[in-house]
Every structure is written in C-alpha cells, then in structure tokens.
N, C-alpha and C positions, 0 to 999 in steps of 0.2 A: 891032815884029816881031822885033825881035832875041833876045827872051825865048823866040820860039815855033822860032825855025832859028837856033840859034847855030852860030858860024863852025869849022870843020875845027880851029883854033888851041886853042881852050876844050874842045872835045872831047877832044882830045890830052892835056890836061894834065888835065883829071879821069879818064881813063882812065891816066894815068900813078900820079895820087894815088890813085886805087882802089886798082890793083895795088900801091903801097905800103903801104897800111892793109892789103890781105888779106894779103899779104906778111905784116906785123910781126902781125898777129892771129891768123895761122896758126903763125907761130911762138911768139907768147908767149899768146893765149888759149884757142887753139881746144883744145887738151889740159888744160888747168884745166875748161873748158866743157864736155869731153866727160866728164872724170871727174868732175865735181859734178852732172850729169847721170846717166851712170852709177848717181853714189853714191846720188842719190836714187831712183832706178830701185829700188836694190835693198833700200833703204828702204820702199818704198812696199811692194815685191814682200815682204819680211820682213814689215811691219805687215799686208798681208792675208794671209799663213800664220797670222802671229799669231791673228788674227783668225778665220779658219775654225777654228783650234786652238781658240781661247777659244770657240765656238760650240760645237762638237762637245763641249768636256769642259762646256759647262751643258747640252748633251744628256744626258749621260752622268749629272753632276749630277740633272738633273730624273729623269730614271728611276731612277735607286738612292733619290731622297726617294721618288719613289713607291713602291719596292719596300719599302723602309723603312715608311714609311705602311703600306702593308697589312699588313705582318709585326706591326706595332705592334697592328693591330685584330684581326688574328686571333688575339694575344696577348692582348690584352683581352679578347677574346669567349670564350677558353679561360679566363681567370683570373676575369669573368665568373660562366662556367657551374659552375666549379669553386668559386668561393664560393657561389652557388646551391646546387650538390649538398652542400657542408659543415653551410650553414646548415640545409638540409633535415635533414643527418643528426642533427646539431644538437639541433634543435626534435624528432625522432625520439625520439633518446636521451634527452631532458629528460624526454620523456613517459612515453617507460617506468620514466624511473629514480622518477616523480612517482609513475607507478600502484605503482613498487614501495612507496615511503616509506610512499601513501595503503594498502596491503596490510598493509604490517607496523602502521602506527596500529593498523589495524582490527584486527589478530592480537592488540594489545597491549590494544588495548581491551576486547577479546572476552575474553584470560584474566584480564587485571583484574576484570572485571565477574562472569566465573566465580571470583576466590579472594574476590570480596566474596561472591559469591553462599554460596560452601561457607562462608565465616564464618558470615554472619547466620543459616543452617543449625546450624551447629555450635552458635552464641550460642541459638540456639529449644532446640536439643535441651537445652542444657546448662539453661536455663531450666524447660523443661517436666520434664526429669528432677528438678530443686528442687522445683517444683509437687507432682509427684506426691510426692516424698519429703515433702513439710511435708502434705501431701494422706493418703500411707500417716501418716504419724505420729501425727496427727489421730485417723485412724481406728484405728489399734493404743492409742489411749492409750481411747479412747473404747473398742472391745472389751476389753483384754486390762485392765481394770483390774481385773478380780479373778484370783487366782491359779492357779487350774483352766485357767482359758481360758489362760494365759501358757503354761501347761506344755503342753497339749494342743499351738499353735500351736508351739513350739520344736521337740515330735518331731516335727510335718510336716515343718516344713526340716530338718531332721536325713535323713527320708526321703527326702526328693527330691534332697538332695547327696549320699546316697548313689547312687541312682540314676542321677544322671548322671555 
C-alpha cells in the first residue's frame, strides 16, 4: 500500500525536484523548444505557400499549353487550307498552261501541215506545168514540123502579146 498513498515526505520532495526540473527547463529549454517550434511552424507555413504557389503556376501552366495547343491547330488548319487552296491553284495553272502548250502544238501542227500542204501544191503545179510543157512540145513538134504552120503559129503569139 505504500505505492498507492505515499507519505507527505516523498511528496515534498518530488514536488521539490519537479520545480527544479521546470525551473532549469524553463530556463535553458523551453526557448530553444519554442523557437524550433516556431521555426518549423514557419517552415511548414512557407512549404504550403510554396505549394499553393507551385499549384496555381501548373494552373497557369496547364492553361497557356492549352491556349498554346489551340493556336498550334488553328495554325495548322490555316497552313492546312492554305496549302489546299495553293495546290488547287497549282493544279489550276498546270492546266491551263497544258491546254496552252496542247494550243500552240496544235497551231504548229496545223501550219506545218499547211506549208507541207502549199509545197506538195507547188511540187503538183511545178510538175504538171513540165507535163504540159513536154506535152505542148510533143504536140508543136508534131504540128509545126512544116514551115507554113511555124510561121502562121509565131504571128498568133505575136498577136496576142500584143493584145495584152
């Protein structure tokens, strides 16, 4: 029983040694205690500024890649439509310049085909004019081979260069 009601004596002197322990604790710990307290207090109190900080600028973050992002596609979808509309003009131009080149063949073909044409005209006429001349010749040697008929034919053309 002496464990459970100790005597007025033992009392006294743990209540003595208390007050010396908070005495010397109050004097040499409890200011170290409060200020590493404190210090962490305001450690703690700085890492969550930190931290709402670092949150809000991956806010801030996230939204400008997004803004970013969209700018990106609506620059695409303009560079896009824009090589679209080039390629179109493109393929446009090609064509006309094709129907022009296929224009001018045809123009070149056509007065080719027309300076062969007047040749082999010219090559006929010059040909059939030979004809007829070995053709007249034939026949003046065959009339005019006696001397009457020679003379009679000479005044006709004599006549008729005069006339004209």
């Amino acid at each position: 029983m002496d464990l459970i009601s100790p005597d007025l004596g033992l009392i006294i002197w743990q209540t003595i040694g208390f007050a010396i322990l908070f005495i010397i604790l109050a004097k040499y710990a409890w200011k170290p205690i409060l200020s590493a307290l404190e210090e962490r207090e305001g450690t703690i109190e700085t890492a969550l500024l930190s931290a709402e900080q670092a949150r809000k600028e991956m806010a801030n973050l996230v939204a400008e890649n997004e803004k970013i992002l969209q700018e990106a596609r609506i620059e695409r979808d303009e560079i896009l439509k824009s090589a679209n509309e080039y390629a179109a003009k493109l393929m446009e131009e090609a064509t006309v310049a094709a129907s022009k080149v296929e224009a001018k063949m045809v123009a070149e073909a056509k007065a080719q085909i027309q300076t062969e044409k007047e040749a082999a005209l010219t090559d006929v006429k010059i040909q059939v004019a030979e004809l007829s001349l070995l053709i007249a010749e034939k026949l003046m040697r065959q009339k005019l081979s006696a001397e009457p008929e020679q003379k009679k034919l000479v005044e006709e053309f004599v006549k008729e260069i005069k006339l004209n």
